[in-house]
C-alpha positions in Angstrom: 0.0 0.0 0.0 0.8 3.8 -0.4 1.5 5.6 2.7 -1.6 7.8 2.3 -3.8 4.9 1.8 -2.1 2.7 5.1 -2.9 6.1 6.4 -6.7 5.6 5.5 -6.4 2.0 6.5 -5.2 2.7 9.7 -7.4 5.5 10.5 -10.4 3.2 9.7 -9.3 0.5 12.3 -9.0 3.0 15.1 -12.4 4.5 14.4 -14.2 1.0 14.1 -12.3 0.2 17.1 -13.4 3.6 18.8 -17.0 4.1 17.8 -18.6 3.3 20.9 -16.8 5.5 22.8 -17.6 8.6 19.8 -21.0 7.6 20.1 -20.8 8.9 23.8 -19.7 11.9 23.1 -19.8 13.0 19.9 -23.7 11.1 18.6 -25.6 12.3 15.6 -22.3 14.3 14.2 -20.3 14.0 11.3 -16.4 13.1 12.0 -13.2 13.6 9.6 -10.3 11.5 10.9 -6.3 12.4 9.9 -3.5 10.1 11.8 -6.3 9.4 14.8 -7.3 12.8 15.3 -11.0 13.8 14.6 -12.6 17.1 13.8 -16.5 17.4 14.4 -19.2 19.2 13.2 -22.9 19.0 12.5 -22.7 19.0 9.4 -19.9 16.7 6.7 -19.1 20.1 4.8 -17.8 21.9 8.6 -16.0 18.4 9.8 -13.9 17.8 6.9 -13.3 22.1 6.5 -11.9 21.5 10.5 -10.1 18.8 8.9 -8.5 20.7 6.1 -7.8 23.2 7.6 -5.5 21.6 10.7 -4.5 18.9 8.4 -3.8 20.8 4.5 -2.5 18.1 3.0 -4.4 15.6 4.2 -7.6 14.1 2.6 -9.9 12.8 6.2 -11.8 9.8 6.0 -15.2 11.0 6.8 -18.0 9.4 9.2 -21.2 9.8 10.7 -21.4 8.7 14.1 -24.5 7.0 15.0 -27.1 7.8 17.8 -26.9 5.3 20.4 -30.0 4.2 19.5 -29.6 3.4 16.2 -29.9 -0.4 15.1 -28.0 -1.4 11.9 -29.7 -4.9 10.7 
């Protein structure tokens, strides 16, 4: 793999790993992830801007955190 998409791989991991604890805190927003760090918003457009904007170069893999009671079948 390319270093930007072990980057992405990686990133993807620690969020599927760490999705219960963003549903805690962070429910019903949107989420852009670079190297492990997360920007939020309420909308996708202001979390990946928050993104861009501390991370330039960067391209944040982007995510929706659930409500807590949301049920995926």
């Amino acid at each position: 793999m390319v270093p930007e998409q072990e980057r992405k791989h990686s990133d993807f991991i620690w969020l599927n790993k760490n999705m219960y604890k963003l549903q805690k805190k962070h429910s019903g927003k949107f989420i852009a992830v670079v190297n492990k760090n997360i920007n939020v918003g309420n909308t996708a457009i202001a979390a990946y801007n928050k993104s861009k904007k501390e991370f330039p170069e960067k391209e944040p893999l982007m995510d929706m955190v659930p409500s807590e009671e949301c049920l995926v079948l």
